[in-house]
C-alpha positions as CSV (number, residue, x, y, z in Angstrom):
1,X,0.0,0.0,0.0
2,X,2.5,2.3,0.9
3,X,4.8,1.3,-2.4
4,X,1.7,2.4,-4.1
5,X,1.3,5.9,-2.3
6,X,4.9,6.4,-3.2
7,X,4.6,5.7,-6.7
8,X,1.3,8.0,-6.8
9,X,3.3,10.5,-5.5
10,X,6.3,10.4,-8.0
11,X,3.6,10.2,-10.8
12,X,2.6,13.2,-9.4
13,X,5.2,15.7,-8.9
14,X,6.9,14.7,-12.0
15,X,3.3,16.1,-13.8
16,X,4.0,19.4,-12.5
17,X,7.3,19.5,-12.5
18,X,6.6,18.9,-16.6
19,X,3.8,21.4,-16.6
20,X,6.2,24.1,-15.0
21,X,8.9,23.8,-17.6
22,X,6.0,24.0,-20.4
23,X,4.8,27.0,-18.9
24,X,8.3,28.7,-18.5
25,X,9.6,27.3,-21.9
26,X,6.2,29.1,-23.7
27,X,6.9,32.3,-21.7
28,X,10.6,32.2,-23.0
29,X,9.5,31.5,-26.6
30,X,7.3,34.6,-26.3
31,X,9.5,36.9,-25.0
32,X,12.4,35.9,-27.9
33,X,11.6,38.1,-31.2
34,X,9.4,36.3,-33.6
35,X,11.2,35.2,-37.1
36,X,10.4,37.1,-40.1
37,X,9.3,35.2,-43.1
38,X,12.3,36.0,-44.9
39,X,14.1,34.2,-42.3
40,X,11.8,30.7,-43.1
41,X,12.5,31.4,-46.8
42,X,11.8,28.1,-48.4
43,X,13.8,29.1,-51.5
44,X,16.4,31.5,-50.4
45,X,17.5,33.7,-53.5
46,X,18.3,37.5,-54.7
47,X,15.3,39.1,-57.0
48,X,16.1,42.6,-57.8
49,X,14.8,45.0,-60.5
50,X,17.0,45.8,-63.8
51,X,18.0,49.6,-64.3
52,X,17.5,50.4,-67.7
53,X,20.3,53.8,-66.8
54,X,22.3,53.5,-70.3
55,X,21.2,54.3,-74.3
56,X,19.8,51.0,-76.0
57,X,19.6,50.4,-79.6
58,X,19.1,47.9,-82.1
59,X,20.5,47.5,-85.3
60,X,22.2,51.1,-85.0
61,X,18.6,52.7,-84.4
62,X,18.2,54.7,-81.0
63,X,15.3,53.2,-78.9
64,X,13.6,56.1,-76.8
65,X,13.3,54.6,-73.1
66,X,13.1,58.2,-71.9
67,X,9.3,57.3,-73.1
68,X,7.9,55.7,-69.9
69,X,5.7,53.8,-72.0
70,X,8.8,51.9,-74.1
71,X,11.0,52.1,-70.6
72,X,8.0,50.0,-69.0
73,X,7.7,47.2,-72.2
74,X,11.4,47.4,-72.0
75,X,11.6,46.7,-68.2
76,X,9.3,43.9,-68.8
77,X,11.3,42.1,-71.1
78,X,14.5,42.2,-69.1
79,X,12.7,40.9,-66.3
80,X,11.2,37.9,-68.3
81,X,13.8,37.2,-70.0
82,X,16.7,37.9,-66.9
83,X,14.9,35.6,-64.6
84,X,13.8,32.9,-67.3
85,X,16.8,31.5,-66.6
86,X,16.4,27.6,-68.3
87,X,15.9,29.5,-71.9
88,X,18.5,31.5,-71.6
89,X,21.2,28.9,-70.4
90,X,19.8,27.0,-73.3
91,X,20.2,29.7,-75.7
92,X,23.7,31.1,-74.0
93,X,25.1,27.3,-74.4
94,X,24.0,27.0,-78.7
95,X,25.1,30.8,-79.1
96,X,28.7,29.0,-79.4
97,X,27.5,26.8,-82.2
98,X,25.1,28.8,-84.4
99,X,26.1,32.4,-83.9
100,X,29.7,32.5,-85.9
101,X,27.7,31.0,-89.2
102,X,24.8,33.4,-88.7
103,X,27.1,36.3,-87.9
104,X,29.0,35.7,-91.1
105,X,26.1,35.5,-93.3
106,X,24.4,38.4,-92.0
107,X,27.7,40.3,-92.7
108,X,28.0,39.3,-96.2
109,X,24.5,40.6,-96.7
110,X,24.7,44.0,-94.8
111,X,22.2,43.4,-92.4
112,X,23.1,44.2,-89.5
113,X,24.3,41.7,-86.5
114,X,21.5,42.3,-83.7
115,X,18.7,40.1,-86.0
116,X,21.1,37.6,-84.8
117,X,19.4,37.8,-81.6
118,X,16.0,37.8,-84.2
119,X,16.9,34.7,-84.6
120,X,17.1,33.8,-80.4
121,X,13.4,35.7,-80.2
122,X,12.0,33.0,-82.8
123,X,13.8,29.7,-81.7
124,X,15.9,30.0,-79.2
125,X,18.3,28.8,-81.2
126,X,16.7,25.2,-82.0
127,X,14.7,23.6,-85.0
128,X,11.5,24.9,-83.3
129,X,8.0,23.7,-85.4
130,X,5.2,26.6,-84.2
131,X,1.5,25.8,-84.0
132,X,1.4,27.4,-86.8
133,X,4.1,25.1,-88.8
134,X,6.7,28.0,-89.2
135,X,10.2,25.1,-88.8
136,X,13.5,26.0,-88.3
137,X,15.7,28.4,-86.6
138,X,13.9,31.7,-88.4
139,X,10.9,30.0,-87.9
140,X,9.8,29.9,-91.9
141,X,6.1,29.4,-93.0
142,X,6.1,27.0,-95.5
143,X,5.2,29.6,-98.2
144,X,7.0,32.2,-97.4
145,X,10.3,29.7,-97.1
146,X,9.4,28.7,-100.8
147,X,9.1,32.6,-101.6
148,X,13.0,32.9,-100.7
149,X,14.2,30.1,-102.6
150,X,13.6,27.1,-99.8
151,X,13.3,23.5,-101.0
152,X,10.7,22.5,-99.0
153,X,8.8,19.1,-99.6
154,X,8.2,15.5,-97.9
155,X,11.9,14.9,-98.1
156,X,13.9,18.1,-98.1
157,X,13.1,20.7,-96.0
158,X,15.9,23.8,-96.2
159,X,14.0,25.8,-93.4
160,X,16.3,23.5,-90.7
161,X,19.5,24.1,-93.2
162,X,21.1,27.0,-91.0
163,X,23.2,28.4,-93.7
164,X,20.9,28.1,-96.7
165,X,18.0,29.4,-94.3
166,X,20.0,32.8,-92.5
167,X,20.5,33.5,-96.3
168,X,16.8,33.5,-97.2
169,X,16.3,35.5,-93.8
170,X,18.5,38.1,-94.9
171,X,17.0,38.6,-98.3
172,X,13.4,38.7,-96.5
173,X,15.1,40.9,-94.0
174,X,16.4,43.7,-96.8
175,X,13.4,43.6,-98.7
176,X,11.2,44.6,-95.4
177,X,13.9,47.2,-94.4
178,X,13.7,48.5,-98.4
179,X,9.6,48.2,-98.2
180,X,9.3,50.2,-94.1
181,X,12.2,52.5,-94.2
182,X,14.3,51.0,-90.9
183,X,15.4,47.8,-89.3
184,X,12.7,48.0,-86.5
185,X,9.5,48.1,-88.4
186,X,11.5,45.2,-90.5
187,X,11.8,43.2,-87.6
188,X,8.2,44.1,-86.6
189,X,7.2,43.0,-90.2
190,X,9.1,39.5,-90.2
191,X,7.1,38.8,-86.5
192,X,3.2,39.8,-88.0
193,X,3.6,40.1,-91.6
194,X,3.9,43.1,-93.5
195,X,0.3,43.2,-94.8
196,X,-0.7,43.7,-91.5
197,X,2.2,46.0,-90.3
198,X,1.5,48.1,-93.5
199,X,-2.6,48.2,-92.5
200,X,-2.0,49.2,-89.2
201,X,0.6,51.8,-89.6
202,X,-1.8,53.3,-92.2
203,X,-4.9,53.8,-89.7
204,X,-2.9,54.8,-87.2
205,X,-1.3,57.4,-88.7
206,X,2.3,56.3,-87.8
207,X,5.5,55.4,-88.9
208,X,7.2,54.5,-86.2
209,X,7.3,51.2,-84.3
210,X,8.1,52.5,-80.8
211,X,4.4,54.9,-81.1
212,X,2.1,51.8,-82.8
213,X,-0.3,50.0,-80.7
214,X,0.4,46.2,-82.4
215,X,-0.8,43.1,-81.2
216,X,0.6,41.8,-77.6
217,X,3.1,39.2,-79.7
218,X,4.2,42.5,-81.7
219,X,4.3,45.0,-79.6
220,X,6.6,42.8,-77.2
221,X,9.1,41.6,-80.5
222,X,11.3,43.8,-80.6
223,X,11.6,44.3,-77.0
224,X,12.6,40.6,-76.7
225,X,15.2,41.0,-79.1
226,X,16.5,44.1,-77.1
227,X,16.1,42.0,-73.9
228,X,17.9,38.8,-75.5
229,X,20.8,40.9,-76.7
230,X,21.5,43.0,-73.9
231,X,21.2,39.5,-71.2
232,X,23.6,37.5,-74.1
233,X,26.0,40.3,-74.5
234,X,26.7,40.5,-70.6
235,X,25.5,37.1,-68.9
236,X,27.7,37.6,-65.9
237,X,25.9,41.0,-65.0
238,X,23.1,39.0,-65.2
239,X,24.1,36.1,-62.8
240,X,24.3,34.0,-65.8
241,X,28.2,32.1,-65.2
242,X,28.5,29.7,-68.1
243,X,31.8,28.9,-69.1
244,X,33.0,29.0,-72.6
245,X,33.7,25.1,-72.3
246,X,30.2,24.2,-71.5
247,X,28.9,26.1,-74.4
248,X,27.7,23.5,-77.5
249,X,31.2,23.5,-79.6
250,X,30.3,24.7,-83.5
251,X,29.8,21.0,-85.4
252,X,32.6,22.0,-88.0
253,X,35.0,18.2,-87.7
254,X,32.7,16.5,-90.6
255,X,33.7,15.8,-94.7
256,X,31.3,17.1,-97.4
257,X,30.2,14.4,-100.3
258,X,28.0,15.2,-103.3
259,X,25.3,13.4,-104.3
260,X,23.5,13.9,-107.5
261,X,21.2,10.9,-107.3
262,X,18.6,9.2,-105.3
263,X,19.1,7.2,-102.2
264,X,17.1,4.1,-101.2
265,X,18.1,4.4,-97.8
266,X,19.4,7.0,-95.4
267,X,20.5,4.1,-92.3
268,X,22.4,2.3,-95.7
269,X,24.4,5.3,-96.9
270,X,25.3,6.5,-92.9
271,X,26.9,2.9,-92.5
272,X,28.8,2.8,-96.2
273,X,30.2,6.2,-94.5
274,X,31.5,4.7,-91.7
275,X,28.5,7.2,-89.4
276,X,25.2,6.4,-88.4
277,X,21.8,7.3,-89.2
278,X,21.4,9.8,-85.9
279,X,24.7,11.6,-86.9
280,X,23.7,11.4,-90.2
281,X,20.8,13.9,-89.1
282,X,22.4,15.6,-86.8
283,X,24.7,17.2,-89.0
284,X,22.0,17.4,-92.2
285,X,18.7,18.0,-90.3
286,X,16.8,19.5,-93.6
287,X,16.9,15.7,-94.7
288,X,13.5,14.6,-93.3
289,X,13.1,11.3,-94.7
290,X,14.5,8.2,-94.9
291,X,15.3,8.7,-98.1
292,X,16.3,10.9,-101.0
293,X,14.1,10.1,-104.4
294,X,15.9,13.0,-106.1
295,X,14.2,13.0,-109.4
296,X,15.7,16.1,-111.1
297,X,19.2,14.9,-110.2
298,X,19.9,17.9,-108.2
299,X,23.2,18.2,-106.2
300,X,23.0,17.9,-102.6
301,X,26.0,18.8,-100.3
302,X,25.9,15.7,-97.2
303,X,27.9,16.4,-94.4
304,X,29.7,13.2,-92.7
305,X,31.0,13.9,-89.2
306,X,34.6,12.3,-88.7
């Protein structure tokens, strides 16, 4: 009986001795300053505005961000494009690879080198297809592609050829600059079409892109090229650190062969060339088929990685 007292006792006093610390644990807690969200940050990072505090231009033409309304679609760009940070790597890492063959093209057609960002705005740098079936880095329609000289059918399509495709881009590129007067409106043109650039700049009244009121993909265009070019020209102010050994290396260590006849199969030909069918269309991705029927016996330049 008496064990049992004891033990009730024990049971006892060790409840309020519990109940004690509770109590003067709860009044410690509430007398420590309570932690600010910023200190429970699940994600813990740096997001800060871009100053837009320096002249921006593209293609040698002044854009007026002392206009609140262009420093404002301007802002919104940099921000988009600053903090969309998987696209831009992406971009950033095939600049490497496609932006020495563009840049040379577009210099041996005067245009000038910012549509090489143009070119960033459409694809990102990738054989994009668009819901509305424009292919290729410059993102060619079908009929336009065909307009600048593009072999484009079930088995050739030249909108994926980079070199034979920045050429057609700069000849659609010069003959909008000759039709609008300045490289923005051209770029503006090559995003909506130039019927419909044309329409609108004639009921508005206005000749310049910077004062139209376009369509939300429009009116945003050229900003995105601004925004691309400014981000890819400095990526470290940007807090983008990719290394020049991690960019995509320029596919230039292949052999050229030219065929002027059909070819049963593309798998048979990679192997007779000592590559394989995947290589085959890596380094020629405007051959779409399997094969090559090649009626007119037109020459064909196949390049064969070694």
């Amino acid at each position: 009986m008496l064990r049992s007292i004891s033990a009730y006792v024990i049971i006892i006093a060790a409840f309020l001795s519990l109940t004690l610390f509770s109590s003067s644990t709860d009044e410690e807690k509430a007398r420590q300053p309570r932690q600010s969200l910023s200190d429970k940050a699940i994600l813990p990072q740096t997001i800060k505005s871009i100053p837009i505090d320096k002249a921006f231009s593209f293609a040698g033409e002044k854009v007026p961000v002392d206009n609140f309304d262009v420093y404002e679609r301007l802002d919104r760009e940099l921000l988009r494009n600053a903090y969309y940070h998987s696209s831009t790597v992406m971009s950033l890492k095939r600049s490497k690879r496609f932006f020495p063959v563009i840049e040379n093209i577009l210099a041996e057609n005067g245009v000038p080198e910012d549509f090489k960002f143009l070119a960033v705005a459409e694809s990102d740098l990738s054989n994009a297809v668009s819901p509305a079936g424009a292919k290729g880095v410059w993102q060619f329609l079908k009929n336009t592609g065909k307009a600048f000289d593009l072999e484009i059918n079930h088995e050739v399509d030249e909108r994926y050829h980079l070199e034979q495709s920045t050429q057609a881009a700069c000849n659609y590129l010069k003959q909008l600059k000759n039709k609008f007067g300045s490289w923005t409106l051209a770029a503006a043109a090559y995003n909506m079409g130039e019927t419909k650039l044309k329409r609108e700049m004639n009921v508005q009244r206005m000749d310049n892109y910077f004062d139209l009121n376009l369509n939300q993909e429009t009116s945003r265009y050229v900003f995105r090229i601004l925004a691309l070019k400014e981000i890819m020209s400095n990526p470290k102010d940007y807090g983008f650190m990719i290394e020049e050994n991690e960019k995509y290396a320029v596919l230039d260590n292949f052999k050229t062969i030219d065929i002027s006849e059909g070819v049963a199969n593309w798998g048979d030909f990679a192997k007779e060339h000592g590559t394989t069918y995947r290589m085959l269309k890596v380094y020629n991705p405007w051959l779409i088929s399997s094969s090559l029927t090649n009626k007119s016996k037109k020459t064909y330049k196949i390049r064969i990685p070694i």
